[in-house]
VODRENVO-98846 format. One record per residue (C-alpha): residue in three letters; x, y, z. Coordinates in steps of 0.05 Angstrom, whole numbers. Example, Ala and Ser with C-alpha at 12.3 -4.5 7.8 and 13.67 -1.06 7.14 Angstrom:
BEGIN
aa/east/north/up
ALA/246/-90/156
SER/273/-21/143
END
This chain:
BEGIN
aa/east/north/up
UNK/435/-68/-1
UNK/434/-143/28
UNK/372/-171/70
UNK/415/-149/126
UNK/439/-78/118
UNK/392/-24/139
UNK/353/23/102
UNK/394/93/75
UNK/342/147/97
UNK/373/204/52
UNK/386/165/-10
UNK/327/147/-71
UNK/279/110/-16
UNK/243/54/-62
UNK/168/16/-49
UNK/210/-47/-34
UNK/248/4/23
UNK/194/34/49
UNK/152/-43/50
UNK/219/-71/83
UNK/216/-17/138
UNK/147/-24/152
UNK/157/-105/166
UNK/217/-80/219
UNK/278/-66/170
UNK/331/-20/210
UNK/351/46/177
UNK/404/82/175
UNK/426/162/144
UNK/462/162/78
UNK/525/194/86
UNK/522/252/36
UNK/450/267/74
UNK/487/293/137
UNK/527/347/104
UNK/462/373/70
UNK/426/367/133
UNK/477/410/169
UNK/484/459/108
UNK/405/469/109
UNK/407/479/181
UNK/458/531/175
UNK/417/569/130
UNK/352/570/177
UNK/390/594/233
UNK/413/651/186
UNK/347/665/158
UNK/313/663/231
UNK/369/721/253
UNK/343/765/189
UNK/279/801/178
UNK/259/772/116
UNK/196/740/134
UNK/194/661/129
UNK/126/620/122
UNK/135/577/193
UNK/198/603/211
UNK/190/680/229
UNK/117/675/218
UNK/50/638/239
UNK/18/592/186
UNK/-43/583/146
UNK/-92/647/155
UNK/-50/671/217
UNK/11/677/166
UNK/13/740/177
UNK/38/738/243
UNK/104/756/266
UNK/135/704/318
UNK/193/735/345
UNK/249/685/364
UNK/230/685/441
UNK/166/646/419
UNK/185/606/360
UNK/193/539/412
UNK/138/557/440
UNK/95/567/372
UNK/129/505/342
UNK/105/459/401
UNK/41/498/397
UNK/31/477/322
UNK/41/409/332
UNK/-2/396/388
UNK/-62/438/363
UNK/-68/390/302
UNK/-37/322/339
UNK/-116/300/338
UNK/-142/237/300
UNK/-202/199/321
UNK/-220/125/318
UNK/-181/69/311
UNK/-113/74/310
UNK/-70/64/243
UNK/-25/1/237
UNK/45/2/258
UNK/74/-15/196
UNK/43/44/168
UNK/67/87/225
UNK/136/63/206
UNK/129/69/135
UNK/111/142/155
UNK/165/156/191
UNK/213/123/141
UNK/186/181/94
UNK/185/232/135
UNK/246/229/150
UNK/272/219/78
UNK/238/283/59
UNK/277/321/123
UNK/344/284/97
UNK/334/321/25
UNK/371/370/65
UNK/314/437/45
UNK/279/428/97
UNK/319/465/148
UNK/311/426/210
UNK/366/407/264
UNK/405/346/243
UNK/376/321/311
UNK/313/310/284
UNK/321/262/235
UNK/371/227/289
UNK/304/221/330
UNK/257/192/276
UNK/308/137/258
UNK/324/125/336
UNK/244/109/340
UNK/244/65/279
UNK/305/33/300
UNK/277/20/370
UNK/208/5/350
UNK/175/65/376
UNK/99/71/335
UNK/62/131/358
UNK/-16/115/363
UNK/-39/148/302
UNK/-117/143/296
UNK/-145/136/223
UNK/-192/187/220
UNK/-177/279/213
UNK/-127/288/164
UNK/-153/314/87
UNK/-88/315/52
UNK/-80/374/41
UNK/-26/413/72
UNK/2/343/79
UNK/-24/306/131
UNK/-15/347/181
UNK/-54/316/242
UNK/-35/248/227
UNK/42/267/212
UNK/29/319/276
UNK/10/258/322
UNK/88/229/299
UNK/110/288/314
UNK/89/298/379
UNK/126/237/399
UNK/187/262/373
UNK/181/318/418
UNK/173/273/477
UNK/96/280/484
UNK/36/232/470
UNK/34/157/471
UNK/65/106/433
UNK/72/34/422
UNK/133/3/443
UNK/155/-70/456
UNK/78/-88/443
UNK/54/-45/504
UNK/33/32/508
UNK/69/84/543
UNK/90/155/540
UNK/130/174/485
UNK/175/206/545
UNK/188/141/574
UNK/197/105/505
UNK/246/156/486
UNK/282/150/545
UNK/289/76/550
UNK/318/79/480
UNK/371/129/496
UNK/338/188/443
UNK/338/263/457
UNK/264/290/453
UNK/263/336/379
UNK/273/413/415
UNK/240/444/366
UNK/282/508/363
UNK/263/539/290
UNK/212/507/249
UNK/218/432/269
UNK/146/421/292
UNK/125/449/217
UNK/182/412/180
UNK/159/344/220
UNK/81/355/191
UNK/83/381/139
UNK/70/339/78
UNK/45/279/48
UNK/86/232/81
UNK/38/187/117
UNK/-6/177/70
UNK/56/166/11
UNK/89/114/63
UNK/11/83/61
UNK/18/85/-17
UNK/86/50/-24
UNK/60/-6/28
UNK/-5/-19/-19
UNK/26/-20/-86
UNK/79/-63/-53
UNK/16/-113/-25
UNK/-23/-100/-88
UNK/44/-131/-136
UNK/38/-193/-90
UNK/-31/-203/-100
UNK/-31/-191/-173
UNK/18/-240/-174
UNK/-28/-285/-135
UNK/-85/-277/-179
UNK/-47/-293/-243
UNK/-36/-364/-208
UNK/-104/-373/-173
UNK/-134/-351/-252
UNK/-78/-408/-283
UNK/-111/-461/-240
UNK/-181/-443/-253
UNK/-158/-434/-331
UNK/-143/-511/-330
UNK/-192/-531/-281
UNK/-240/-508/-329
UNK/-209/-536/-395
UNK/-194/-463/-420
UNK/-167/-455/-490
UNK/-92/-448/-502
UNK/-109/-400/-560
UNK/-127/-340/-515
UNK/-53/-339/-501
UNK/-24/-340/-561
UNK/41/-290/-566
UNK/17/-268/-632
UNK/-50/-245/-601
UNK/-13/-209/-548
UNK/40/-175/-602
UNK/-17/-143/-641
UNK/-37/-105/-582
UNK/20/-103/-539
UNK/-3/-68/-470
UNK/52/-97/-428
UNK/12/-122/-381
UNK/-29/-163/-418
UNK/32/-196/-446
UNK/65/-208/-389
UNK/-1/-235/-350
UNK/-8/-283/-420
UNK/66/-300/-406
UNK/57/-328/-341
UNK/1/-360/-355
UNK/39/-407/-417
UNK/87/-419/-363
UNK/44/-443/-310
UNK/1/-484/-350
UNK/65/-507/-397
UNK/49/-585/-398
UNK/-20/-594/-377
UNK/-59/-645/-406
UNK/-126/-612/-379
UNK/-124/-551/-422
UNK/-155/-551/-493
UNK/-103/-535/-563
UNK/-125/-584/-613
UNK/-188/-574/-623
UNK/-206/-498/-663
UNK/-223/-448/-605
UNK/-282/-418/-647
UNK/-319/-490/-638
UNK/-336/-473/-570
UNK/-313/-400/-538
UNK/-297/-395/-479
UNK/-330/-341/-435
UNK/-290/-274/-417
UNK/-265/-293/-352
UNK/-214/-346/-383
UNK/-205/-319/-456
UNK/-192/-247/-418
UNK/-155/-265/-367
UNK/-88/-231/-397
UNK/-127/-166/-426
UNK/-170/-159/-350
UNK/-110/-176/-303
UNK/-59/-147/-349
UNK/-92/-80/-345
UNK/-96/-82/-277
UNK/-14/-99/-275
UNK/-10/-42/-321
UNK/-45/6/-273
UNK/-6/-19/-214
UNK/50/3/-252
UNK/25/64/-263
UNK/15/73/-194
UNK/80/51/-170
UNK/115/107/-213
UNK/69/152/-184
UNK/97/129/-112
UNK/166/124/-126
UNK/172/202/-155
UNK/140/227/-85
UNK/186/174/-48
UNK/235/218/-78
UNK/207/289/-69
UNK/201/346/-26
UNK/140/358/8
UNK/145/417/54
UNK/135/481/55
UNK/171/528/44
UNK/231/503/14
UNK/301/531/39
UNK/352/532/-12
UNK/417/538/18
UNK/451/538/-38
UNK/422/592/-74
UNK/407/637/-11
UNK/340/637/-22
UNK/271/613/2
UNK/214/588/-49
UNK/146/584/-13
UNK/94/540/-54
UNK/46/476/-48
UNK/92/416/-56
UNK/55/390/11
UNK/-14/372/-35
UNK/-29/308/-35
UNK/-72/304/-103
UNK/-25/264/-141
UNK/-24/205/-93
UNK/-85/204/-79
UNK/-109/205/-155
UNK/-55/147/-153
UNK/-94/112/-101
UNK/-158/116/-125
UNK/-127/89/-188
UNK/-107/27/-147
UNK/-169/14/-122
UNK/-193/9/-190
UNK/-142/-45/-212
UNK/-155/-85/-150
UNK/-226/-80/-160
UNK/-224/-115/-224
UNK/-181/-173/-206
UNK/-230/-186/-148
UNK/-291/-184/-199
UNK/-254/-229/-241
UNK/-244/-274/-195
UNK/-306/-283/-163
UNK/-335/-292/-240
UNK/-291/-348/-241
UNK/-304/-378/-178
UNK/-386/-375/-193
UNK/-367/-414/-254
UNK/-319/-465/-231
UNK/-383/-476/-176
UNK/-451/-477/-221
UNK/-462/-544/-258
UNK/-488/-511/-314
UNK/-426/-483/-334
UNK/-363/-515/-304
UNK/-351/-579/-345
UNK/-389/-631/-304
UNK/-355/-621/-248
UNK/-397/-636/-181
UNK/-442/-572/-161
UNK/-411/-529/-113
UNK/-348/-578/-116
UNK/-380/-632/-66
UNK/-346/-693/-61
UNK/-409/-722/-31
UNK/-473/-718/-47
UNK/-505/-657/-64
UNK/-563/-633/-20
UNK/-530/-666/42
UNK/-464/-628/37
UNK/-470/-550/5
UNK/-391/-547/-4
UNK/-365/-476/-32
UNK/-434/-444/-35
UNK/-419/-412/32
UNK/-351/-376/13
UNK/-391/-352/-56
UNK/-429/-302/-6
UNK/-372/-276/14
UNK/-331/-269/-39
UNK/-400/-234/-77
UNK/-402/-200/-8
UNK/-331/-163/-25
UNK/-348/-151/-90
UNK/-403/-110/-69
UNK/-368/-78/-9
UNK/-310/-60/-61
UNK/-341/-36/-117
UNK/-375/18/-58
UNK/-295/26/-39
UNK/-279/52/-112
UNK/-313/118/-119
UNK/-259/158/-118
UNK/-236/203/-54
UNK/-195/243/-90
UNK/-245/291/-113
UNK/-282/300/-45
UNK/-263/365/-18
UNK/-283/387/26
UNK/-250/460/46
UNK/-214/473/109
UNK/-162/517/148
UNK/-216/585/139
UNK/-220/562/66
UNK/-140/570/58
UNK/-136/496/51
UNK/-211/501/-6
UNK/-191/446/-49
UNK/-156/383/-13
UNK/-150/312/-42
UNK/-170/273/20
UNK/-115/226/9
UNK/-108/184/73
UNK/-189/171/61
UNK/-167/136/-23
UNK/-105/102/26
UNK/-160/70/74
UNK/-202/53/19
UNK/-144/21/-13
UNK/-128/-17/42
UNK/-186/-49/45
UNK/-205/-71/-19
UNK/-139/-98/-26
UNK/-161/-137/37
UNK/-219/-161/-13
UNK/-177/-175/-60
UNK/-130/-221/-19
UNK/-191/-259/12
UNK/-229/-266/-62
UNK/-159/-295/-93
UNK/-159/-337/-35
UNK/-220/-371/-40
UNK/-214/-381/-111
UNK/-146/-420/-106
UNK/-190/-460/-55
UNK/-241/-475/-104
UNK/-187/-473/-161
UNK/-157/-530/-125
UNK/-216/-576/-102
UNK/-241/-566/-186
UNK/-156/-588/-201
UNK/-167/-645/-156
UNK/-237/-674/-179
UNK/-209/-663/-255
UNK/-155/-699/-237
UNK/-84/-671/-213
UNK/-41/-717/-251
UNK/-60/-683/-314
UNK/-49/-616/-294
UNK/24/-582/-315
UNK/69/-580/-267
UNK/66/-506/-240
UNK/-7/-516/-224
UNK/12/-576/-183
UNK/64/-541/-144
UNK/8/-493/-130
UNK/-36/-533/-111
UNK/4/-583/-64
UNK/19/-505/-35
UNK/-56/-491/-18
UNK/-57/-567/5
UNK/-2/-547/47
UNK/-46/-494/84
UNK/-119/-520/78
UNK/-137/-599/71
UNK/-185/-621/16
UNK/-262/-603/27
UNK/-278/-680/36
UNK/-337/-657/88
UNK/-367/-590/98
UNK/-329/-544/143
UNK/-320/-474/164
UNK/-275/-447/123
UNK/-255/-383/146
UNK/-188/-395/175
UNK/-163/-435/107
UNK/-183/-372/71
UNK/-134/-325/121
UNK/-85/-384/124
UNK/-74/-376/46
UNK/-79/-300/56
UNK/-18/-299/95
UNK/17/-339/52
UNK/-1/-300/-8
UNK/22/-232/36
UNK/88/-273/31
UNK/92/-292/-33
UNK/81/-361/-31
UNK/41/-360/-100
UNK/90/-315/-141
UNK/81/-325/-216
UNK/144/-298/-238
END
């Protein structure tokens, strides 16, 4: 796939898909998806002519399962379902996760078990193609039979009900639907089910975090480099040999980058024996701290990229085989265990970052560099002591953030749905701590840059340079105090881009 060519809904959907689709990426279906689609689809509307009863198809759902819905009301039952749990509350959900969502969702259709009309999936890529978001709010779903009422709120767009953002305005997902030349979802069988049923929302979350939370890893690594020679860290710390006698990838690859960036400084100590004077655990760790956090991310990611490529729907209709397997592929837990797991890795590169920052700013301990990093004189100008409070601010905030969600059920559905893995509350709580995270790096390639600059930029190897002329590029020197709060989301942005890639 170039830049250019759009997204195959149908084939293996990666993070860097779903994260390309969610920044406005077109998509397209994979050709071998519309034969299964049409296959699958064949076999519902055989099944929904039998007697055999069919979870959603020829039945209700949940505790009214039981039920028989007799093809005269299965439209009417399918429009029923979705708008009985299209209800979120609060604010609503960004659009790039509403697109990542639908990007999902509509891979999981386009596995081809699913049973829905062919139509359907036409309509979800239509919207995506034509930038049509429905508002989904960020508060109801559990995660449990999916994520039903945020999924159900898509949904009900698709059938041609609701409100949606289109063109940066709201209107009715009638009138959006219309104006891009789609065909409302007619929800004839079990569409309305198929279309909420599963983790897809908070997945498409998932892939857009671990996506964000690669950059910002990547970030970190650089913001630590410049603090690691700002500081006059030891070389030692990096040493391959070190890294080879316990080789957790991470760690090796964070130590890695690391040699590379600060390949050539002259601020950085070698010569002299590291055991003379240690340096503290936020620069001789650096590589086992960040690269565990890499690690997890990884851990994550493969997590991410399995459900990217499952089913998750109930039940499953296996054309194939003539048969029908009912089960609970639509759980969420092993995302949102993934999630939590996130959390955790971004919550350590914050705290390790904000121990660096409090060092590069107290006298005591950063090398005689000027308190607080004033170029003037202390007591009249306070410098970086303001951004300190917030980046011990996050730390807090985050380290809340972490508990994990994914063991907070809280039973639902008549206690059908007793054990649910509240996964779009671990892909909130994701989101924002990553949002720490991003602010903490930051401010400490700020700081990392003033300390770079009062040591002396000449010495300092030639990746940190680049680095720094790149924050310089954003955010002038702290020559006189300022507010500093739009430098810090200046360099956010840019980091969100991948302006301070390691690799």
């Amino acid at each position: 796939m170039t830049q250019h060519d759009p997204v195959a809904i149908g084939a293996r959907l990666s993070i860097d898909a779903v994260d390309a689709v969610a920044r406005g990426a077109r998509v397209g279906l994979d050709d071998a998806a519309r034969a299964r689609l049409q296959h699958s689809y064949a076999f519902a509307q055989r099944l929904a002519a039998g007697t055999t009863p069919v979870y959603g198809l020829t039945t209700g759902c949940g505790p009214l399962s039981g039920a028989r819905i007799d093809a005269a009301q299965r439209e009417a039952f399918q429009r029923n379902l979705v708008r009985s749990h299209a209800t979120s509350l609060g604010a609503p959900h960004p659009s790039a996760w509403v697109r990542a969502a639908l990007a999902v969702r509509a891979q999981v259709l386009a596995q081809g078990v699913s049973g829905v009309d062919p139509a359907a999936v036409a309509t979800l890529l239509g919207m995506l193609n034509a930038g049509i978001h429905p508002i989904v709010r960020e508060v109801g779903g559990v995660g449990a039979s999916g994520d039903l009422v945020e999924l159900a709120q898509i949904a009900l767009a698709a059938l041609g009900e609701g409100v949606v953002e289109m063109d940066g305005t709201r209107v009715s997902a009638s009138a959006a639907l219309r104006r891009a030349g789609l065909a409302p979802v007619v929800p004839r069988l079990r569409e309305g089910l198929a279309l909420m049923n599963g983790t897809s929302f908070h997945t498409g979350v998932a892939a857009l975090q671990v996506a964000r939370a690669r950059r910002l890893a990547d970030a970190a690594t650089t913001a630590a480099a410049m603090s690691f020679e700002a500081l006059g860290g030891h070389l030692e710390a990096l040493d391959p040999a070190l890294h080879a006698a316990r080789p957790h990838p991470g760690a090796a690859a964070v130590a890695e980058r690391l040699r590379a960036r600060l390949a050539g400084s002259r601020l950085v100590r070698h010569d002299e024996p590291a055991a003379v004077r240690q340096d503290a655990y936020t620069l001789r760790c650096i590589a086992q701290v960040g690269g565990s956090a890499f690690d997890a991310i990884a851990g994550v990611a493969a997590v991410v990229e399995t459900e990217l490529a499952a089913v998750t729907d109930n039940p499953l209709l296996l054309a194939d085989e003539q048969r029908v397997v009912h089960g609970g592929n639509f759980h969420g837990q092993p995302v949102a265990m993934a999630l939590d797991h996130l959390k955790l890795a971004a919550a350590e590169l914050g705290l390790i970052a904000e121990r660096r920052l409090a060092r590069l700013l107290d006298p005591a301990l950063n090398g005689a560099l000027p308190p607080f990093l004033i170029r003037g004189s202390a007591g009249l100008s306070s410098g970086f002591m303001g951004l300190q409070y917030c980046a011990s601010a996050m730390v807090a905030d985050t380290a809340v953030l972490v508990a994990p969600a994914s063991v907070r059920s809280v039973p639902t559905n008549a206690n059908n749905q007793d054990v649910v893995p509240m996964g779009m509350v671990a892909a909130r709580q994701a989101a924002r701590v990553l949002d720490h995270l991003a602010r903490g790096v930051a401010i400490e390639l700020l700081a990392a840059a003033q300390a770079l600059e009062l040591r002396g930029a000449a010495a300092a190897a030639p990746a940190t340079r680049t680095a720094l002329a790149a924050v310089r590029a954003l955010s002038p020197p702290l020559d006189d105090d300022r507010p500093l709060a739009e430098d810090v989301e200046a360099l956010v942005r840019a980091i969100d881009d991948g302006a301070f890639a390691t690799a």
